[in-house]
N, CA, C and O atoms as a GROMACS GRO file, in nm:
protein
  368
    1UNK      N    1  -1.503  -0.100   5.077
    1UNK     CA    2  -1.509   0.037   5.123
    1UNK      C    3  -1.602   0.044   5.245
    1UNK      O    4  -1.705  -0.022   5.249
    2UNK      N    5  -1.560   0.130   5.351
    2UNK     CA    6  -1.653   0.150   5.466
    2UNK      C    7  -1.731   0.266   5.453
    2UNK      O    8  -1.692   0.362   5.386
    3UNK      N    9  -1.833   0.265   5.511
    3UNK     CA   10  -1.927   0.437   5.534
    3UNK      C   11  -1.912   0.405   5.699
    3UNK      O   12  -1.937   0.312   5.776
    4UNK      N   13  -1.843   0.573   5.705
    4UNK     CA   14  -1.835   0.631   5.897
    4UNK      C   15  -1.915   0.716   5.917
    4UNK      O   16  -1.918   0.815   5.844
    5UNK      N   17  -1.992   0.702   6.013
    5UNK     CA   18  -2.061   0.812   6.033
    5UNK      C   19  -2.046   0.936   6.103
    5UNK      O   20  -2.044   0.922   6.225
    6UNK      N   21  -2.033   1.082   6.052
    6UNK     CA   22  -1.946   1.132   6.082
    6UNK      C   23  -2.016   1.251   6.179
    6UNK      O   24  -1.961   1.312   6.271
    7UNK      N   25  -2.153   1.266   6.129
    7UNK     CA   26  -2.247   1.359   6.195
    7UNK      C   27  -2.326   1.276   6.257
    7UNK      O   28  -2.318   1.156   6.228
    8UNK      N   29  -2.443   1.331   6.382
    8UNK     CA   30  -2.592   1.284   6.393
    8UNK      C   31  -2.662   1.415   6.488
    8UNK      O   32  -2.612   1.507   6.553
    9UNK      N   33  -2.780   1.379   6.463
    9UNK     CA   34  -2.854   1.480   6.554
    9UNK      C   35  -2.946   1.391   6.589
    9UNK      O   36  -3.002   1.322   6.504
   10UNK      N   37  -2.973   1.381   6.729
   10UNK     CA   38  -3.046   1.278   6.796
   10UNK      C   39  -3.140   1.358   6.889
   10UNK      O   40  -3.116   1.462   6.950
   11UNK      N   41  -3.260   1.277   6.883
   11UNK     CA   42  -3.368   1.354   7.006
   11UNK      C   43  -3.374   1.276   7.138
   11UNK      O   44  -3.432   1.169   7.151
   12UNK      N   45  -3.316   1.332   7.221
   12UNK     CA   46  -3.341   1.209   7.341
   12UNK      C   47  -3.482   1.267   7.477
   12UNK      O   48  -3.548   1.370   7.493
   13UNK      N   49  -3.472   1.142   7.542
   13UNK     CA   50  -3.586   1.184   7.688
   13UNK      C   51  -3.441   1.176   7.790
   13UNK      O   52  -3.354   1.104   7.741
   14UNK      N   53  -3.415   1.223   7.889
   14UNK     CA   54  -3.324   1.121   7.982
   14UNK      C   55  -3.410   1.245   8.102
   14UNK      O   56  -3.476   1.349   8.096
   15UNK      N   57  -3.348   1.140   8.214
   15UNK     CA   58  -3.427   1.202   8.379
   15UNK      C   59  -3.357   1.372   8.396
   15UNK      O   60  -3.255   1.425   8.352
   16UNK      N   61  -3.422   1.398   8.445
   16UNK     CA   62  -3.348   1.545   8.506
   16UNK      C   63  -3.271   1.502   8.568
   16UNK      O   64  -3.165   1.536   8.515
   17UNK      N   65  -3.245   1.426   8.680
   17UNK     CA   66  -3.121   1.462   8.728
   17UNK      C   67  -3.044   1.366   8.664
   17UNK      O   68  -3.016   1.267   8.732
   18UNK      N   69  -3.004   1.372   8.554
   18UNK     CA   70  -2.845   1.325   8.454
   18UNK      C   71  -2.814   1.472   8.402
   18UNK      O   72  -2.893   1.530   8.327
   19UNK      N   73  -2.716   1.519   8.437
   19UNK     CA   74  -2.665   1.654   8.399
   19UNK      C   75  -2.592   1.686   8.277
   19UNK      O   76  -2.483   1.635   8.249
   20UNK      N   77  -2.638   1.751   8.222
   20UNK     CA   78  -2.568   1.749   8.062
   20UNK      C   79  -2.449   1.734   8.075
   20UNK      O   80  -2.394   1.664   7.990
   21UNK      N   81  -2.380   1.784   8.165
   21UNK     CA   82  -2.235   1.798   8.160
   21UNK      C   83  -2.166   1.649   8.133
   21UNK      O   84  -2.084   1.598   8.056
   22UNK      N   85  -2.259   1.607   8.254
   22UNK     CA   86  -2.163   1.424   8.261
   22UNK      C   87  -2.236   1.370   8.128
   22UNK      O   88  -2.153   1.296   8.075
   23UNK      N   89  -2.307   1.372   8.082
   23UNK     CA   90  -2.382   1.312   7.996
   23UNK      C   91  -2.288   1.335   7.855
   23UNK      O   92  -2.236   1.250   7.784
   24UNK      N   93  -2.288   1.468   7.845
   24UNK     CA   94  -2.170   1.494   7.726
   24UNK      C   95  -2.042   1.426   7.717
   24UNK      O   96  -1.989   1.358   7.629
   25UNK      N   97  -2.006   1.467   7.839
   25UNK     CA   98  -1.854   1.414   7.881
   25UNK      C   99  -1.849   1.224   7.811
   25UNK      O  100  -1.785   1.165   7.724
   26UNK      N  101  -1.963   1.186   7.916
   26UNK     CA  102  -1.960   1.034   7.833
   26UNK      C  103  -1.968   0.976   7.693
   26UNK      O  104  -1.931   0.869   7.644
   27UNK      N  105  -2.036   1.097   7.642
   27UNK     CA  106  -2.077   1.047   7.512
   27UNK      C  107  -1.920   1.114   7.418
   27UNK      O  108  -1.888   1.065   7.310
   28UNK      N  109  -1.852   1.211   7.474
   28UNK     CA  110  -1.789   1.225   7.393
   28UNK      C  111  -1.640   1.115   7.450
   28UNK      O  112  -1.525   1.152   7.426
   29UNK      N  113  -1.664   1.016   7.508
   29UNK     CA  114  -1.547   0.911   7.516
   29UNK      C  115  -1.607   0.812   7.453
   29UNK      O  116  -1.535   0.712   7.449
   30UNK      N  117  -1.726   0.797   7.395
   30UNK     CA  118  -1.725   0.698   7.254
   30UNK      C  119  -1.658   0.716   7.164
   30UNK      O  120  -1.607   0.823   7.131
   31UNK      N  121  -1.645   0.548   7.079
   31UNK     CA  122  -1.556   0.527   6.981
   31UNK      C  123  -1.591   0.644   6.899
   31UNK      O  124  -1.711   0.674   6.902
   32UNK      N  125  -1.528   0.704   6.838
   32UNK     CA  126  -1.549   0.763   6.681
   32UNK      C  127  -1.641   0.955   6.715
   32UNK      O  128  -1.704   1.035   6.645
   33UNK      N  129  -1.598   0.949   6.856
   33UNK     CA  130  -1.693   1.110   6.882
   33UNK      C  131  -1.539   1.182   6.904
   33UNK      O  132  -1.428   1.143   6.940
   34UNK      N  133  -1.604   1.313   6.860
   34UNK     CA  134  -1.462   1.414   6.904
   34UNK      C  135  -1.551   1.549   6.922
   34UNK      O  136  -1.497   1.660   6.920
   35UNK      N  137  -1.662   1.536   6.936
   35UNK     CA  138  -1.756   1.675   6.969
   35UNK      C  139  -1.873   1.631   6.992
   35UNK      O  140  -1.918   1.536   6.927
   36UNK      N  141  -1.954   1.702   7.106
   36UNK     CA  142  -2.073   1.696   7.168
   36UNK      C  143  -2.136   1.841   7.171
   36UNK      O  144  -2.078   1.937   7.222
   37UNK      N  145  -2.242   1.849   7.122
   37UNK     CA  146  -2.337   1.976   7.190
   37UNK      C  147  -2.490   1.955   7.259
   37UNK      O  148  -2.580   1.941   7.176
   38UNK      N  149  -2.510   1.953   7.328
   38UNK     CA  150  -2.666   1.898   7.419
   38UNK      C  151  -2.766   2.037   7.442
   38UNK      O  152  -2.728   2.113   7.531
   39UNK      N  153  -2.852   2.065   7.390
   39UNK     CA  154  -2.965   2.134   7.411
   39UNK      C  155  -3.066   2.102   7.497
   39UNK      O  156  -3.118   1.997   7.462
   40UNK      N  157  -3.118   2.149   7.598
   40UNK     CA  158  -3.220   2.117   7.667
   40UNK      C  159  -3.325   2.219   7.591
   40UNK      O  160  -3.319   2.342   7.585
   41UNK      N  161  -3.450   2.104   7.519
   41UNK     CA  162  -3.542   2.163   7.407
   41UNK      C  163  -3.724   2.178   7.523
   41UNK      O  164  -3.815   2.258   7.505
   42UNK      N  165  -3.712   2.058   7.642
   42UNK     CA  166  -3.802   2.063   7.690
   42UNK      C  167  -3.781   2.014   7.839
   42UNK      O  168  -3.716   1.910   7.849
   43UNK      N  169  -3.833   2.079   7.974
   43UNK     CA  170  -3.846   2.052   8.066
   43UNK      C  171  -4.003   2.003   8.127
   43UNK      O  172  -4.099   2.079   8.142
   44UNK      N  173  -3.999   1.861   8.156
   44UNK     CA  174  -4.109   1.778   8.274
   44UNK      C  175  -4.070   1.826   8.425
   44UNK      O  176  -3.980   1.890   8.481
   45UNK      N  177  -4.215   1.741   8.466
   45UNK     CA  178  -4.137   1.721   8.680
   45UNK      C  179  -4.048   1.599   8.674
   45UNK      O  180  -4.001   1.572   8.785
   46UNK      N  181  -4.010   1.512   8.570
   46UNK     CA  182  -3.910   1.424   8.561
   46UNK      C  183  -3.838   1.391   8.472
   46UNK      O  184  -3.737   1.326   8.496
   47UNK      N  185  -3.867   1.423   8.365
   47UNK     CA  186  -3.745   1.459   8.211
   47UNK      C  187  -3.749   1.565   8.171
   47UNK      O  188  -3.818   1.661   8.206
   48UNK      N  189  -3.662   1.551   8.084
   48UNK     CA  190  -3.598   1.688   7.945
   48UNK      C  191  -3.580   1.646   7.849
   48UNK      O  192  -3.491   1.561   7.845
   49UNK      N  193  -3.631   1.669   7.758
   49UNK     CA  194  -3.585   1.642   7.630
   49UNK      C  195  -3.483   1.712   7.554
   49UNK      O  196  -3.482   1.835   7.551
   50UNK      N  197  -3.389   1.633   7.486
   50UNK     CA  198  -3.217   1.703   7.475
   50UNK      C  199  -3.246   1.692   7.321
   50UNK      O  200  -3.324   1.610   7.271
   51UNK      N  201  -3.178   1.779   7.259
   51UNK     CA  202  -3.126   1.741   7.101
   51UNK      C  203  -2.957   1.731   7.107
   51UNK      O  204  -2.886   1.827   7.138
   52UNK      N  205  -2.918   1.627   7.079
   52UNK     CA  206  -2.767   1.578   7.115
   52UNK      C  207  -2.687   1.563   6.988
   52UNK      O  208  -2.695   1.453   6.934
   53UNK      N  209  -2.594   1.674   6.917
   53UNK     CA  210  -2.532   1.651   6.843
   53UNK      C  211  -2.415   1.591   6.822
   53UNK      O  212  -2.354   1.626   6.923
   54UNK      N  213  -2.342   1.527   6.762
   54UNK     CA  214  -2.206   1.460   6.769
   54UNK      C  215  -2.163   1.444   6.613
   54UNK      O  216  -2.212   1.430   6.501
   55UNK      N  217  -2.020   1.458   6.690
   55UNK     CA  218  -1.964   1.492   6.557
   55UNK      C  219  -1.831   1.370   6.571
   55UNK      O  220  -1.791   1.300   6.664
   56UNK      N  221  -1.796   1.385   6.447
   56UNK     CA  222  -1.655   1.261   6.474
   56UNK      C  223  -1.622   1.209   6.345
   56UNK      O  224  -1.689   1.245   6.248
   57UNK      N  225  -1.512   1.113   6.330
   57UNK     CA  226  -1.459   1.041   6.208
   57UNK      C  227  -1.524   0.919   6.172
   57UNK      O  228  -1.526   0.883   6.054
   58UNK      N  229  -1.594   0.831   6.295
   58UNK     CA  230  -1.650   0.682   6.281
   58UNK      C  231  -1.746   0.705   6.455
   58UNK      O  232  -1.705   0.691   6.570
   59UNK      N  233  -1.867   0.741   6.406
   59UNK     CA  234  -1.927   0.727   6.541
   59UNK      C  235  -2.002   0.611   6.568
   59UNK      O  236  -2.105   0.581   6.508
   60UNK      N  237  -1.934   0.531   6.680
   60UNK     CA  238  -1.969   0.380   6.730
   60UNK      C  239  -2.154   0.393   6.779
   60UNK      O  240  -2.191   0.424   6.892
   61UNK      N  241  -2.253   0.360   6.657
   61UNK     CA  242  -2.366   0.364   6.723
   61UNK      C  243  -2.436   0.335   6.824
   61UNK      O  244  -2.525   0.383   6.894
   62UNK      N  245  -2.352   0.216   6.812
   62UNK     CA  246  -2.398   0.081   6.869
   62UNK      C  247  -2.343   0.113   7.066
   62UNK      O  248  -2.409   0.083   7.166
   63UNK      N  249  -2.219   0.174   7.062
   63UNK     CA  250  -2.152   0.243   7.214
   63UNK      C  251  -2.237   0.356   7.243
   63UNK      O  252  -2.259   0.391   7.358
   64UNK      N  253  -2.300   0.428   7.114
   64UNK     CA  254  -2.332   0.551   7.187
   64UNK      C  255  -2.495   0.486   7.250
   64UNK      O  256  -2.524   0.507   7.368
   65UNK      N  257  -2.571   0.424   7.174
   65UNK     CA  258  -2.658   0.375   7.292
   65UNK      C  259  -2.639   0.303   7.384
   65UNK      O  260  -2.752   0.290   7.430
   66UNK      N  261  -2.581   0.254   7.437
   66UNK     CA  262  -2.564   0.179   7.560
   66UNK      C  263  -2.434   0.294   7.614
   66UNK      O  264  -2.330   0.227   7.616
   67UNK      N  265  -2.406   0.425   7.654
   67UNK     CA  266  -2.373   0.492   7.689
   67UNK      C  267  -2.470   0.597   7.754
   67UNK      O  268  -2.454   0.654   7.861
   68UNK      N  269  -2.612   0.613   7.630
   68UNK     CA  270  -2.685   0.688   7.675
   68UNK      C  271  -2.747   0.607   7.781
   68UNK      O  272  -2.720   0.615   7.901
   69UNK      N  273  -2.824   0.538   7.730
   69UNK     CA  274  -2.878   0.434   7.883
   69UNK      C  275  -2.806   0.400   7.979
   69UNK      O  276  -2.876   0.348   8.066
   70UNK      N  277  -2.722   0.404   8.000
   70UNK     CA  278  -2.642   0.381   8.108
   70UNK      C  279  -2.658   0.543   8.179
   70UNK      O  280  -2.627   0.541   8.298
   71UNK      N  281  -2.687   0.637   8.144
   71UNK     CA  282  -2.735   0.758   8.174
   71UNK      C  283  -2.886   0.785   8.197
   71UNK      O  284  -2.948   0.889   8.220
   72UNK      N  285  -2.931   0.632   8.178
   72UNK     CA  286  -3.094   0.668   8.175
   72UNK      C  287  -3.143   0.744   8.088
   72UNK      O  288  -3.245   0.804   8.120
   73UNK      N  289  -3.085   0.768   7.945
   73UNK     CA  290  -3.153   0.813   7.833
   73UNK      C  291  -3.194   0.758   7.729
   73UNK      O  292  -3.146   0.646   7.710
   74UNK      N  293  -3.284   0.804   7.633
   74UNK     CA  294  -3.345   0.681   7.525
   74UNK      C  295  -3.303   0.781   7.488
   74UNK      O  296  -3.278   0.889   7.541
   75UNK      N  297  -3.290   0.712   7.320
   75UNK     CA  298  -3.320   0.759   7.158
   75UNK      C  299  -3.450   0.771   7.135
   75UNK      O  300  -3.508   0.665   7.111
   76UNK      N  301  -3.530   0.893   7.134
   76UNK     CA  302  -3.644   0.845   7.047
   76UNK      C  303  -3.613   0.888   6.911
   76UNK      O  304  -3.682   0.830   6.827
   77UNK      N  305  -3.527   0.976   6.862
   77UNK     CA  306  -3.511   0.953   6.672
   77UNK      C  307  -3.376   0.979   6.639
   77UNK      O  308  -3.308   1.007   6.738
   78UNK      N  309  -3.317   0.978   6.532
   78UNK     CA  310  -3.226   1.030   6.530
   78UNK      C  311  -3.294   1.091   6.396
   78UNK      O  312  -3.340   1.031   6.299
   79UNK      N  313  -3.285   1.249   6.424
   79UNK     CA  314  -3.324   1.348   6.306
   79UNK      C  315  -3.235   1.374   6.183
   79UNK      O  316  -3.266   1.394   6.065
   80UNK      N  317  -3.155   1.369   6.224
   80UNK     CA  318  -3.026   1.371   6.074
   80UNK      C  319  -2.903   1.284   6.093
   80UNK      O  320  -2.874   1.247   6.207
   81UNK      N  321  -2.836   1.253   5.995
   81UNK     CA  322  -2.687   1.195   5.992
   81UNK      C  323  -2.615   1.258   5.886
   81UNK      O  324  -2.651   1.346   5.807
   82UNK      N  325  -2.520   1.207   5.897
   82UNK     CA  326  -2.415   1.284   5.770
   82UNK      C  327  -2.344   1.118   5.781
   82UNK      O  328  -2.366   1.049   5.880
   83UNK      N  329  -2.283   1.084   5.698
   83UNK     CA  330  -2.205   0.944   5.652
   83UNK      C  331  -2.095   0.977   5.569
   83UNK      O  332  -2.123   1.079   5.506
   84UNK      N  333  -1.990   0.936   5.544
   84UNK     CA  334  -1.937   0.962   5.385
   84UNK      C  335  -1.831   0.795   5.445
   84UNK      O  336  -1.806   0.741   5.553
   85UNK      N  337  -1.802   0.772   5.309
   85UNK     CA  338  -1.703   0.676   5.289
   85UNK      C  339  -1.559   0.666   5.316
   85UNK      O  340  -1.489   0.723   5.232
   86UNK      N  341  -1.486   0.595   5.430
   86UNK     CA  342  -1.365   0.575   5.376
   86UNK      C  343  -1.248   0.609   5.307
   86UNK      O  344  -1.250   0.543   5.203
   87UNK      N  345  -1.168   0.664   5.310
   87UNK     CA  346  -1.088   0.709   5.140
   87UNK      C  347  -1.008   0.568   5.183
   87UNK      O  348  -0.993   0.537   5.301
   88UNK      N  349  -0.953   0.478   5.058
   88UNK     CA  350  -0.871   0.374   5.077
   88UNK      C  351  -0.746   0.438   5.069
   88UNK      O  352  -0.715   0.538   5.005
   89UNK      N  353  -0.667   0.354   5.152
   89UNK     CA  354  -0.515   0.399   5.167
   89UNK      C  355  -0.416   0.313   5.058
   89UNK      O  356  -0.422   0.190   5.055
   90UNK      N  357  -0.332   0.386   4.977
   90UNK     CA  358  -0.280   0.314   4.837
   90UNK      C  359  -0.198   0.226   4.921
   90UNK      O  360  -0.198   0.276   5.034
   91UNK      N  361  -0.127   0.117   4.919
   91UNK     CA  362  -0.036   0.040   4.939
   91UNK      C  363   0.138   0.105   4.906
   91UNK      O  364   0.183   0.148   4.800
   92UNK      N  365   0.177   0.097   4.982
   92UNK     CA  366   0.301   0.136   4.958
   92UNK      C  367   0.437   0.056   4.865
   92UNK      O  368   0.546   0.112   4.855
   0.00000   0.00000   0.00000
């Protein structure tokens, strides 16, 4: 049996100028995303801190960080997940 992860809520830093828009856009062409919402929670003279939700059937963790960095953003936590298992498919 597999566990997908189907929710997350993540806290990120990334530079001001990465614009939520493109930033979303990218993250929602990872494996296993089918929804993005990005909050800007805090403004610097050179970051923001985002709370980045995603939603999906199997979200590729492992793509969505090296998606964010490639945007110049870190993970510093991920505050929640949601997971559930698999349903197996009967054999025909």
């Amino acid at each position: 049996m597999t566990v997908h992860i189907k929710r997350m809520i993540v806290d990120s830093l990334k530079p001001r100028e990465t614009a939520i828009l493109d930033l979303s856009k990218a993250l929602c062409e990872v494996k296993g995303v089918e929804e993005v919402d990005i909050t800007v929670t805090e403004v610097d003279v050179k970051t923001e801190t985002i709370k980045v939700i995603l939603r999906g059937s199997d979200i590729n963790y492992d793509e969505l960080t090296r998606v964010m960095s490639e945007h110049g953003a870190i993970i510093r936590s991920v505050d929640e997940i949601n997971v559930g298992r698999a349903k197996a498919v009967a054999p025909k």
